[in-house]
N, CA, C and O of each residue as an XYZ file, in Angstrom:
716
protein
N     -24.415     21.525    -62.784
C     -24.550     22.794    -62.133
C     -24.956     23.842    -63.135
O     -24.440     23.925    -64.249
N     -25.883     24.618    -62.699
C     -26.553     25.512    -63.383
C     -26.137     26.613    -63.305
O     -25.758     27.000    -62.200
N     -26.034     27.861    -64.920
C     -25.627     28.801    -64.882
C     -25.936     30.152    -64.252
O     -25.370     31.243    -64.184
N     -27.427     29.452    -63.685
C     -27.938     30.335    -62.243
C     -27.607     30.527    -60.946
O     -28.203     31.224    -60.125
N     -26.424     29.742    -60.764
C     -25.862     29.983    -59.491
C     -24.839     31.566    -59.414
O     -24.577     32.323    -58.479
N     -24.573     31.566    -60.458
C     -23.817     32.891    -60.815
C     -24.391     33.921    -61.302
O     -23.826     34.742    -62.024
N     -26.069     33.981    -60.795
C     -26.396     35.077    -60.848
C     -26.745     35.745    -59.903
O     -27.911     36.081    -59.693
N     -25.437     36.127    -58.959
C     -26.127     36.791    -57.986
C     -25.221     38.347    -57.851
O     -24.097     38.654    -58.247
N     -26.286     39.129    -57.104
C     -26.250     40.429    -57.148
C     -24.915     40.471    -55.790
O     -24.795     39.465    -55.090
N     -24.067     41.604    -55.562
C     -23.404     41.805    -54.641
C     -23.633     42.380    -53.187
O     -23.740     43.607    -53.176
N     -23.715     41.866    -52.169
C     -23.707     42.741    -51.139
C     -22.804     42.287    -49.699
O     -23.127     41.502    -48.808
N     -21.782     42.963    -49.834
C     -20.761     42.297    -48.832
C     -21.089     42.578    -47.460
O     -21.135     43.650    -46.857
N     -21.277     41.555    -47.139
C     -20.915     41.238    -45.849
C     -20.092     40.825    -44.614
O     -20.445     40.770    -43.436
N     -18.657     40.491    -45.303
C     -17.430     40.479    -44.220
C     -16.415     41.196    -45.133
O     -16.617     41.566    -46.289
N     -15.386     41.316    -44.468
C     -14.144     42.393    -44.466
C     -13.532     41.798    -45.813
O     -14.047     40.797    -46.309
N     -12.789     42.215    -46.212
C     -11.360     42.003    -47.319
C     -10.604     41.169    -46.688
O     -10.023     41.541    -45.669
N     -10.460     39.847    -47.184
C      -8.888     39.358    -46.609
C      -8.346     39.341    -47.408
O      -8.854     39.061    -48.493
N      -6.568     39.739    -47.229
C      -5.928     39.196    -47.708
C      -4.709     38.160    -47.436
O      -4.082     38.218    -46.379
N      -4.482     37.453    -48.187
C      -3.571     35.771    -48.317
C      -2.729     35.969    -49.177
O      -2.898     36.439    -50.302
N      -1.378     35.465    -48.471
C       0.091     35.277    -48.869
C      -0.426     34.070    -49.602
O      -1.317     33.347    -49.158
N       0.195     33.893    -50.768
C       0.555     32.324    -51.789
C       1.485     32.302    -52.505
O       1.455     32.946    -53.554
N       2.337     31.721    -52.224
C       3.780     31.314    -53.001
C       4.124     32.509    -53.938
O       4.393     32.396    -55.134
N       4.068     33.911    -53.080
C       4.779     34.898    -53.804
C       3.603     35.773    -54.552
O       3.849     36.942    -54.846
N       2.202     35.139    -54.886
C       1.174     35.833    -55.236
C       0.305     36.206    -53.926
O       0.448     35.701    -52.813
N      -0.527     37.092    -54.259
C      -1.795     37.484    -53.178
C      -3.021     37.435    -53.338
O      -3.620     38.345    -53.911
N      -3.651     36.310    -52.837
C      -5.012     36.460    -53.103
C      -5.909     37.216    -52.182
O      -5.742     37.378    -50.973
N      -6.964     37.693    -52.989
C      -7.895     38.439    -52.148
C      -8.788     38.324    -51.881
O      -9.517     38.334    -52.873
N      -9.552     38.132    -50.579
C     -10.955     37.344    -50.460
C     -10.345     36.645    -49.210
O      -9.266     36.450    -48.650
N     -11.869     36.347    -49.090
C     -13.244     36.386    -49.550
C     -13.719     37.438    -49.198
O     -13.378     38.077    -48.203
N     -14.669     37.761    -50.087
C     -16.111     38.518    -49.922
C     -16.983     38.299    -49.673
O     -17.375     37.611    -50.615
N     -17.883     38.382    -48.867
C     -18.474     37.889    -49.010
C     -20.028     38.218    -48.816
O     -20.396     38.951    -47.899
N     -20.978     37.604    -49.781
C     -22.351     38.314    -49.596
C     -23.712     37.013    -49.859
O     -23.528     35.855    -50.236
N     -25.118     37.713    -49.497
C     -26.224     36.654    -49.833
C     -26.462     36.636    -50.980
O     -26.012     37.418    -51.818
N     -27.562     35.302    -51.249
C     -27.808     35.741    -52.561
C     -29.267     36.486    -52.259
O     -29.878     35.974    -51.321
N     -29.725     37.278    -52.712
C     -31.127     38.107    -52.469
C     -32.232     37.085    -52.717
O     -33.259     37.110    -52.039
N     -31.981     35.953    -53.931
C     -33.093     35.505    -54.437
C     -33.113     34.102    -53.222
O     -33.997     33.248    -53.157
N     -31.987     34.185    -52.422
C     -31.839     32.425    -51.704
C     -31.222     32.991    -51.012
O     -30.149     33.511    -51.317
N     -31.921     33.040    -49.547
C     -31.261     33.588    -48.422
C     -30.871     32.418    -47.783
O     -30.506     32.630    -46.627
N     -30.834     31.557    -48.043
C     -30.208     30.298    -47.632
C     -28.917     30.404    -48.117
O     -28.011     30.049    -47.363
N     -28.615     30.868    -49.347
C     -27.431     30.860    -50.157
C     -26.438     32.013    -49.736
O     -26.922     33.144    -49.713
N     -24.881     31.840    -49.343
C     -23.896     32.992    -49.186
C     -22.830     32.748    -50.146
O     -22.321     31.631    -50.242
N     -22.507     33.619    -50.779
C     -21.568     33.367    -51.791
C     -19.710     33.997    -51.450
O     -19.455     35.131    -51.045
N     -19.049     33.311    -51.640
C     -17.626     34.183    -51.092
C     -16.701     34.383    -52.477
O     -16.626     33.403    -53.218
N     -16.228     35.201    -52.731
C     -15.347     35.607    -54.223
C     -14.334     35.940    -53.608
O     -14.190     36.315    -52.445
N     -13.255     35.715    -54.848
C     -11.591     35.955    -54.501
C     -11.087     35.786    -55.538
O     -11.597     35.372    -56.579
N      -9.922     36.132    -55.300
C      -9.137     36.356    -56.699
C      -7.771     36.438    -56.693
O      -7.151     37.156    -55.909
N      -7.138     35.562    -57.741
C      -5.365     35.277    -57.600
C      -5.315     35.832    -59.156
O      -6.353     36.086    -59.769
N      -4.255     35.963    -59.618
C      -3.708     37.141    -60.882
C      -4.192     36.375    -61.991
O      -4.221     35.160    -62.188
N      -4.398     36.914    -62.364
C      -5.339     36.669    -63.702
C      -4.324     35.426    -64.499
O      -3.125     35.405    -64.222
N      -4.769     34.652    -65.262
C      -6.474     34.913    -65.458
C      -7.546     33.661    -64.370
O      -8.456     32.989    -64.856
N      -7.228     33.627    -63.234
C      -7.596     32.429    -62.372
C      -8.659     33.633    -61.461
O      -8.259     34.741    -61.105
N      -9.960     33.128    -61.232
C     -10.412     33.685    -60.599
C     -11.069     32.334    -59.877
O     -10.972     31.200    -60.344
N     -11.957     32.788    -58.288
C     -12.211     31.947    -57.267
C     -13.669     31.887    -57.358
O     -14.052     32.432    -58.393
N     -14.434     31.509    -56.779
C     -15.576     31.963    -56.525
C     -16.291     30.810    -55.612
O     -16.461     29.642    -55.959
N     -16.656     31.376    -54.415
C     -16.871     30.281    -53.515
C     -18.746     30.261    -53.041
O     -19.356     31.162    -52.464
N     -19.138     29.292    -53.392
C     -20.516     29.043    -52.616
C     -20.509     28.613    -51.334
O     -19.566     27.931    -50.931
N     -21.600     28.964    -50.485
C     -21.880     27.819    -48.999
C     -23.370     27.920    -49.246
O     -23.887     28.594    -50.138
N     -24.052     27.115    -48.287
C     -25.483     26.868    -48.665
C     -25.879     27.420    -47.053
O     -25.665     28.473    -46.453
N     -26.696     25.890    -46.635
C     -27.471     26.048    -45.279
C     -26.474     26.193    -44.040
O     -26.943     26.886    -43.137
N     -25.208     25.688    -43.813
C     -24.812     26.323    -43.028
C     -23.985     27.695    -43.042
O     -23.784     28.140    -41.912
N     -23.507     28.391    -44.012
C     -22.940     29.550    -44.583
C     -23.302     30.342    -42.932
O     -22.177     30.649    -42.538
N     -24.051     30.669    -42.133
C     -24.245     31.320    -41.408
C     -23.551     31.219    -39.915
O     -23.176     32.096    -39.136
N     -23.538     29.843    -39.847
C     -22.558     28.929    -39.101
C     -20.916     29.319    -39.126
O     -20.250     29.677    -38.154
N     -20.489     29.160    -40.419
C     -18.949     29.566    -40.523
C     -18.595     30.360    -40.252
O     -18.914     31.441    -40.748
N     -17.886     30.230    -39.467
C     -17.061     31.545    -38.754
C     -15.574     31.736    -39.349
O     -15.183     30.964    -40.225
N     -14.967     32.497    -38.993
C     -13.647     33.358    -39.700
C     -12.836     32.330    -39.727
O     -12.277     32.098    -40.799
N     -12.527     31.334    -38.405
C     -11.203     30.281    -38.859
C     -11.788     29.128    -40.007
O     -11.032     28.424    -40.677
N     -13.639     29.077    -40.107
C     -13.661     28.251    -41.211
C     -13.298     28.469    -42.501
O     -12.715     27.710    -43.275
N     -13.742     29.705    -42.682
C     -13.970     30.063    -44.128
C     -12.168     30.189    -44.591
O     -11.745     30.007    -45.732
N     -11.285     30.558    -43.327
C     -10.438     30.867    -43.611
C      -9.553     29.474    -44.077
O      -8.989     29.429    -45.170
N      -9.516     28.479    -43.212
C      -9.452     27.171    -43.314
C     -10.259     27.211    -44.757
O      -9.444     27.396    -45.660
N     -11.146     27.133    -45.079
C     -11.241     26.535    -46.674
C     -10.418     27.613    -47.897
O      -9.957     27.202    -48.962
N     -10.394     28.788    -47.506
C      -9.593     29.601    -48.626
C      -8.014     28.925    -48.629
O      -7.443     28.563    -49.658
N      -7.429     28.834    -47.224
C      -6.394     28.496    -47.759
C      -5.706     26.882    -48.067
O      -4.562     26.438    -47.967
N      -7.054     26.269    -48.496
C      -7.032     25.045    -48.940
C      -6.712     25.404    -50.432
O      -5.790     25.100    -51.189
N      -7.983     26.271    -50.568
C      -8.054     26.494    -52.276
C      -6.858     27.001    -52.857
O      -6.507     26.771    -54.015
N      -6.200     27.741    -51.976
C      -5.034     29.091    -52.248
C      -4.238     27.642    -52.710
O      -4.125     27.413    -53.914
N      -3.690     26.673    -51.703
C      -2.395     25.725    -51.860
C      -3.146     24.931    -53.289
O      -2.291     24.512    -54.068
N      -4.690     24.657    -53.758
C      -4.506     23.900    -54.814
C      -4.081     25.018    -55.953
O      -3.042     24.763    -56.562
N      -4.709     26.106    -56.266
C      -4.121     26.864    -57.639
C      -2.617     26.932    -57.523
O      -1.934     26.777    -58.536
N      -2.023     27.170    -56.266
C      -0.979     27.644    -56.801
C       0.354     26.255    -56.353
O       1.520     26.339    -55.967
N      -0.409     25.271    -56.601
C       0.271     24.025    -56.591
C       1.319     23.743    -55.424
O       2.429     23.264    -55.656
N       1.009     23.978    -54.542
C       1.619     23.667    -53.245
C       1.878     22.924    -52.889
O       3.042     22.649    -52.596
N       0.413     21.871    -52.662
C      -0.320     20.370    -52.344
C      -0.260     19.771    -52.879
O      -0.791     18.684    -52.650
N      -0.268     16.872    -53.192
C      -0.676     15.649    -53.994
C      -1.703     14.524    -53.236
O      -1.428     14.481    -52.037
N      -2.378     13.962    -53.459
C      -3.471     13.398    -52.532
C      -3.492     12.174    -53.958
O      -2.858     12.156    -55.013
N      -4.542     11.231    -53.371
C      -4.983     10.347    -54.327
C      -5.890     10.698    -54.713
O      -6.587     11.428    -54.007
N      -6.249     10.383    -55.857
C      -7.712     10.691    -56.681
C      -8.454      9.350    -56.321
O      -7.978      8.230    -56.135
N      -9.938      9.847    -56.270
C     -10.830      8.851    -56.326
C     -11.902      9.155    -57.084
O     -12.501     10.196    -56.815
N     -12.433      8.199    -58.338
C     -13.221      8.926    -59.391
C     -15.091      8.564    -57.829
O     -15.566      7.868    -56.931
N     -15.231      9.686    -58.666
C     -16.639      9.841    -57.695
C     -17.969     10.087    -58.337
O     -18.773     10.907    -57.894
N     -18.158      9.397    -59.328
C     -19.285      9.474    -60.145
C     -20.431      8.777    -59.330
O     -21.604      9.069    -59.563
N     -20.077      7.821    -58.339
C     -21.093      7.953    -57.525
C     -21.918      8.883    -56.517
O     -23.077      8.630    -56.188
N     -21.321      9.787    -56.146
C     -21.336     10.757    -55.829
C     -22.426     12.136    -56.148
O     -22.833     13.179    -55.638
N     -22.542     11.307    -57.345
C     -22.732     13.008    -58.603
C     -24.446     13.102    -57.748
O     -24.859     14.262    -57.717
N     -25.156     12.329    -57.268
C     -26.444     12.785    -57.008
C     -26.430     13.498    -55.649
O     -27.458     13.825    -55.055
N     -25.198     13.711    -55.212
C     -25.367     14.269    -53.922
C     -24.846     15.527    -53.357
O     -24.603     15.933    -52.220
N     -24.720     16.221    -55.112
C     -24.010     17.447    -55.142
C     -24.748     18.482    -54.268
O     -24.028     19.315    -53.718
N     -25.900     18.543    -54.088
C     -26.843     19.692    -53.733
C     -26.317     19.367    -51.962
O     -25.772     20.196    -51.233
N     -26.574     18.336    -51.698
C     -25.849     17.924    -50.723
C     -24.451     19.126    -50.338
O     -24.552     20.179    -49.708
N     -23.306     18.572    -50.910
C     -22.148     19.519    -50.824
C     -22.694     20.917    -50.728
O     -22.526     21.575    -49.701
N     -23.436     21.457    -51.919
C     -23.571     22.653    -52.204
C     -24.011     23.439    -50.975
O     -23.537     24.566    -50.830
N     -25.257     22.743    -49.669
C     -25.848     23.119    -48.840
C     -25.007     22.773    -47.546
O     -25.169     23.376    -46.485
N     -24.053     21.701    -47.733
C     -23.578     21.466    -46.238
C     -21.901     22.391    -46.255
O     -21.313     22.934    -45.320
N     -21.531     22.267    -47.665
C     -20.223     22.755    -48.186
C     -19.670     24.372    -48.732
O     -20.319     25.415    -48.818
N     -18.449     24.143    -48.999
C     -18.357     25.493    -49.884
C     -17.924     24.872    -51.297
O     -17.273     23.829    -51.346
N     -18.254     25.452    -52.245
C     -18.346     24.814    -53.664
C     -17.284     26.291    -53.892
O     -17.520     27.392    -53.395
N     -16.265     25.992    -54.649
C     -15.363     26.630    -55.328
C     -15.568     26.270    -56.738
O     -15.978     25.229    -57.251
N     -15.011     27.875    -57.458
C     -15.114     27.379    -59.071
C     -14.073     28.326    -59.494
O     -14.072     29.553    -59.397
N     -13.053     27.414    -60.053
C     -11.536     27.822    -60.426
C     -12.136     28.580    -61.870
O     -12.927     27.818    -62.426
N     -12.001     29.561    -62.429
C     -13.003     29.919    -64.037
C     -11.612     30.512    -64.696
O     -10.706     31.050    -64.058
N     -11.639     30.351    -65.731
C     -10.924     30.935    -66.915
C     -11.961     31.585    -67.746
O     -13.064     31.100    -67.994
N     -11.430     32.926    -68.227
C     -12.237     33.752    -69.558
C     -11.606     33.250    -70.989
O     -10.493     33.345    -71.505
N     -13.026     32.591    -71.429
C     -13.001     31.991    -72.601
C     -13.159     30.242    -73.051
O     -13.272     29.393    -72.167
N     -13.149     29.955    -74.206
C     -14.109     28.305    -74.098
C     -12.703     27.496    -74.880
O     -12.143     27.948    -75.879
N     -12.408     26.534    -74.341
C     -11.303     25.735    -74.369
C     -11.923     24.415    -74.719
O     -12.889     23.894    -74.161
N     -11.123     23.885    -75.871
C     -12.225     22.480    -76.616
C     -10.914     21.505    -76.114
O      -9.702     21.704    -76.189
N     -11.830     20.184    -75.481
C     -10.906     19.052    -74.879
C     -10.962     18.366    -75.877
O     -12.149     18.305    -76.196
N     -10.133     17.606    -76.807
C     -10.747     16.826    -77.792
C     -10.933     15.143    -77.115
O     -11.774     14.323    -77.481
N     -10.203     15.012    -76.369
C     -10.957     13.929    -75.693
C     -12.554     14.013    -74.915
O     -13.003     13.055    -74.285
N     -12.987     14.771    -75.013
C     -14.699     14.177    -74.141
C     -15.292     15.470    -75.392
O     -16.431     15.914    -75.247
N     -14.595     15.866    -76.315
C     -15.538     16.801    -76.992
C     -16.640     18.004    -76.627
O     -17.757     18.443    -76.899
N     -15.442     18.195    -75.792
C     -16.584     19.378    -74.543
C     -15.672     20.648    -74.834
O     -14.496     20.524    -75.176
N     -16.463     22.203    -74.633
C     -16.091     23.238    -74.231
C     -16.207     23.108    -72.675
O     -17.298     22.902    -72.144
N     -14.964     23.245    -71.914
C     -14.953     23.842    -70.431
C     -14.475     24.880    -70.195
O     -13.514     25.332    -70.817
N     -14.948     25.348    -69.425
C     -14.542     26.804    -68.682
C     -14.258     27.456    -67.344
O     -14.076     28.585    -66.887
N     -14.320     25.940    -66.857
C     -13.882     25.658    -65.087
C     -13.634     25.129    -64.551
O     -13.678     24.181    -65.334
N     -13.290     24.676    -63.622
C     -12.911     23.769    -62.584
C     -13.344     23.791    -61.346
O     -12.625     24.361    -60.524
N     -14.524     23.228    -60.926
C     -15.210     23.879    -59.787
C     -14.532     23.174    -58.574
O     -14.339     22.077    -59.100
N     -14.083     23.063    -57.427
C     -14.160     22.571    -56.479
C     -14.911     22.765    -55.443
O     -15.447     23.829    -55.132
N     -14.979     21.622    -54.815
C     -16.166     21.512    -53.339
C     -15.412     21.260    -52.532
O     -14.340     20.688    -52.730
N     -15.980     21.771    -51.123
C     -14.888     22.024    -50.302
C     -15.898     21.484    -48.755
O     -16.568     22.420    -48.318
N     -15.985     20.717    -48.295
C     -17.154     20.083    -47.475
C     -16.318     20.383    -45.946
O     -16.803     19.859    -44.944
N     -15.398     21.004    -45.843
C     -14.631     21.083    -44.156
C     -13.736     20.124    -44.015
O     -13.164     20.320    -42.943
N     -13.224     18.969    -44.668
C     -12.970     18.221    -45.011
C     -11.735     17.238    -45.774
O     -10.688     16.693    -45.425
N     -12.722     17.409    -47.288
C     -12.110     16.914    -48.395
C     -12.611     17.999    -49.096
O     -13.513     18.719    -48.668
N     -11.902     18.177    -50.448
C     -11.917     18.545    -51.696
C     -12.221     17.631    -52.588
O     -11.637     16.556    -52.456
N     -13.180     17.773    -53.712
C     -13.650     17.213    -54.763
C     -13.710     18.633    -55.602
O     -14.114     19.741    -55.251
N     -13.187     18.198    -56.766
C     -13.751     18.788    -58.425
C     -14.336     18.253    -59.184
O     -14.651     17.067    -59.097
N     -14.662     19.127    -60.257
C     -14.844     18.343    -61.886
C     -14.876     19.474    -62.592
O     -14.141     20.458    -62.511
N     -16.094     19.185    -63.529
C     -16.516     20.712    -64.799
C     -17.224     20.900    -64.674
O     -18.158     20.422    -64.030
N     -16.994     22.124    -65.561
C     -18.824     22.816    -66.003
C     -18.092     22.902    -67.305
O     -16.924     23.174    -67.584
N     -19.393     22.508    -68.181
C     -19.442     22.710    -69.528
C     -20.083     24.400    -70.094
O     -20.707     25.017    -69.231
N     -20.001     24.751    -70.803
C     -20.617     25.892    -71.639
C     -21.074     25.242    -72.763
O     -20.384     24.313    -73.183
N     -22.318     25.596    -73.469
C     -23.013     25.145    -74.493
C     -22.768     26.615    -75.718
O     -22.204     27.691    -75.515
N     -23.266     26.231    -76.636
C     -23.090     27.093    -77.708
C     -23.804     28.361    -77.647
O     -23.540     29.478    -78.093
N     -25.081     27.746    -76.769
C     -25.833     29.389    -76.329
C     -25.393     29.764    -75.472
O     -25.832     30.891    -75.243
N     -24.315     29.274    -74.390
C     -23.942     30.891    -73.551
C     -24.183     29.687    -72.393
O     -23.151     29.444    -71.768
N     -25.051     29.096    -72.097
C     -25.663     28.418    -70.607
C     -24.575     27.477    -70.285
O     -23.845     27.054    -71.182
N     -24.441     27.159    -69.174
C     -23.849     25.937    -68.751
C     -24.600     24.426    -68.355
O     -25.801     24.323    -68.104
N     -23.865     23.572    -68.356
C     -24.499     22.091    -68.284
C     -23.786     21.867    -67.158
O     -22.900     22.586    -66.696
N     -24.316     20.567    -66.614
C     -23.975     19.740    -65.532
C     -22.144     19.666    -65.775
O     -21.472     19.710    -66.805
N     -21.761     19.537    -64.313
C     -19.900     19.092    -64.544
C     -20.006     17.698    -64.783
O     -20.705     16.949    -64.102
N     -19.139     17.262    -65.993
C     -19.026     16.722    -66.514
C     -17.216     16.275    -66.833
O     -16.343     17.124    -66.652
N     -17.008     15.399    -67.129
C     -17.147     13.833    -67.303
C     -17.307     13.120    -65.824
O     -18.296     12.431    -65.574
N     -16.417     13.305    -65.013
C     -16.343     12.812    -63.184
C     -15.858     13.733    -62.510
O     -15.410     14.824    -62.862
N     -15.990     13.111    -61.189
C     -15.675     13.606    -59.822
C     -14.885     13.154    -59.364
O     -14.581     11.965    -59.461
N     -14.225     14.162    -58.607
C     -12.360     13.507    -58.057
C     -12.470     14.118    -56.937
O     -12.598     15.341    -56.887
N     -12.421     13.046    -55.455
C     -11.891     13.644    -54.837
C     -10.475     13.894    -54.098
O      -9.672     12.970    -53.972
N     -10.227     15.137    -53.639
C      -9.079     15.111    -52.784
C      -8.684     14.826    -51.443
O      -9.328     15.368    -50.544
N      -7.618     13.976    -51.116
C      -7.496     13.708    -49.876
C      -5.969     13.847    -49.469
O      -4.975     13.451    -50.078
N      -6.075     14.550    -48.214
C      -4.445     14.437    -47.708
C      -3.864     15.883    -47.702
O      -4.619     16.851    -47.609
N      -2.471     16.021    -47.804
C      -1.655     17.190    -47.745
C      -1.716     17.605    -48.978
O      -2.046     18.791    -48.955
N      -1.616     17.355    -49.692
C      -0.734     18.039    -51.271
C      -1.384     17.316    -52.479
O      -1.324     16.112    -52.729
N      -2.075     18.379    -53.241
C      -2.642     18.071    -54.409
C      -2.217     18.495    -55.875
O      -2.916     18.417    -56.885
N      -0.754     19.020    -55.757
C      -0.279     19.601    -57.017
C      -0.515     18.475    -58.243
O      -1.214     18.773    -59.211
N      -0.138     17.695    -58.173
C      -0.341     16.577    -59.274
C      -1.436     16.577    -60.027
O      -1.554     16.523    -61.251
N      -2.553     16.671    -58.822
C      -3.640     16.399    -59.831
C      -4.601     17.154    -60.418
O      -5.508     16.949    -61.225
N      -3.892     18.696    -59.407
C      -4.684     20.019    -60.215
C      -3.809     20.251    -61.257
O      -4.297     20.659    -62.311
N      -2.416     20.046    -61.173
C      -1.996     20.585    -62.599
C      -2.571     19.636    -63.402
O      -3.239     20.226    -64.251
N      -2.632     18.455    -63.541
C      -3.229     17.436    -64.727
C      -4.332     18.173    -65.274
O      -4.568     18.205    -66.482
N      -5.224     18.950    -64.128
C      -6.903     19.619    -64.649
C      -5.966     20.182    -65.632
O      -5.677     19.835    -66.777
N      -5.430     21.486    -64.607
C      -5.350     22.590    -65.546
C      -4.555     22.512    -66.311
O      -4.278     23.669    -66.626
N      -3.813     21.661    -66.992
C      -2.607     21.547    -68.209
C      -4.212     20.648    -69.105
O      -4.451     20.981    -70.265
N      -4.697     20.085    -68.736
C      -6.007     19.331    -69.637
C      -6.934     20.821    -69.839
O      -7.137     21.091    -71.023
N      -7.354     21.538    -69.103
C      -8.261     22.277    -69.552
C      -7.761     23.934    -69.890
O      -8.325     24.680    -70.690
N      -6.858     24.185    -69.264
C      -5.748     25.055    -70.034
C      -4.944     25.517    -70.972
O      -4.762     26.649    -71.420
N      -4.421     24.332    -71.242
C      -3.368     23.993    -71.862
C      -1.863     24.385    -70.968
O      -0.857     24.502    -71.668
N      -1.756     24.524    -69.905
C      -0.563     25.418    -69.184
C      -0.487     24.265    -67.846
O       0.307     24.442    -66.922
């Protein structure tokens, strides 16, 4: 995933929500086009620092209506704030059919400020994106390179299935965190 998906300009188009989460409040979505890809709607949100949200939809984005979008926020809400456990399934088969997700799905990206070195895969990460297809949940990474750009998510793909995923988002984020 390319560091051009996050360049888009703001222009909201639905209301402020806000969401109860285990004592925190998240806020969002927002949500707006992208100017350069009117195919593209982007939704942002935000739980207390330093965790921020940031949600893509593609070709159907226009389609979703309030109980969807709302239905996928408070999917995302129960994984940060560890609510939810599911089984993992590595999904590296998968990986060619991201654009796929990106256009049928909402792509979430969990971001932390600042570059965190894994010494197992020898990578700077700086996120945790999840995809969010109506569905299931799948993650992985995005890398940051030394110039600033990002690379493909990297090492695999996991998806989520079921009620409760605390297990295996804290594993991300205690791996790419440290917390």
């Amino acid at each position: 995933m390319k560091k051009t998906l996050l360049s888009i300009t703001t222009v909201v188009i639905s209301a402020l929500l806000l969401v109860a989460c285990g004592g925190e409040t998240l806020q969002g979505p927002n949500t707006y086009k992208d100017p350069d890809n009117p195919d593209v709607t982007v939704c942002e949100g935000y739980i207390p620092v330093p965790y921020s949200i940031t949600a893509y939809s593609g070709d159907t984005a226009e389609t979703l209506d309030d109980a969807a979008m709302q239905s996928a926020w408070e999917q995302i809400n129960s994984l940060v704030n560890g609510q939810t456990d599911a089984e993992e399934i590595d999904l590296n088969i998968y990986e060619a059919n991201l654009d796929e997700y990106k256009k049928n799905g909402l792509l979430f990206e969990l971001s932390y400020d600042g570059d965190y070195s894994i010494e197992e895969y020898d990578n700077l990460f700086d996120a945790i994106v999840f995809i969010f297809d109506g569905e299931d949940l799948i993650y992985g990474y995005r890398t940051k390179t030394d110039d600033g750009s990002y690379e493909e998510q990297i090492p695999e793909y996991y998806i989520l299935r079921g009620a409760d995923y605390s297990q295996q988002i804290q594993s991300i984020k205690t791996l790419v965190f440290g917390n």
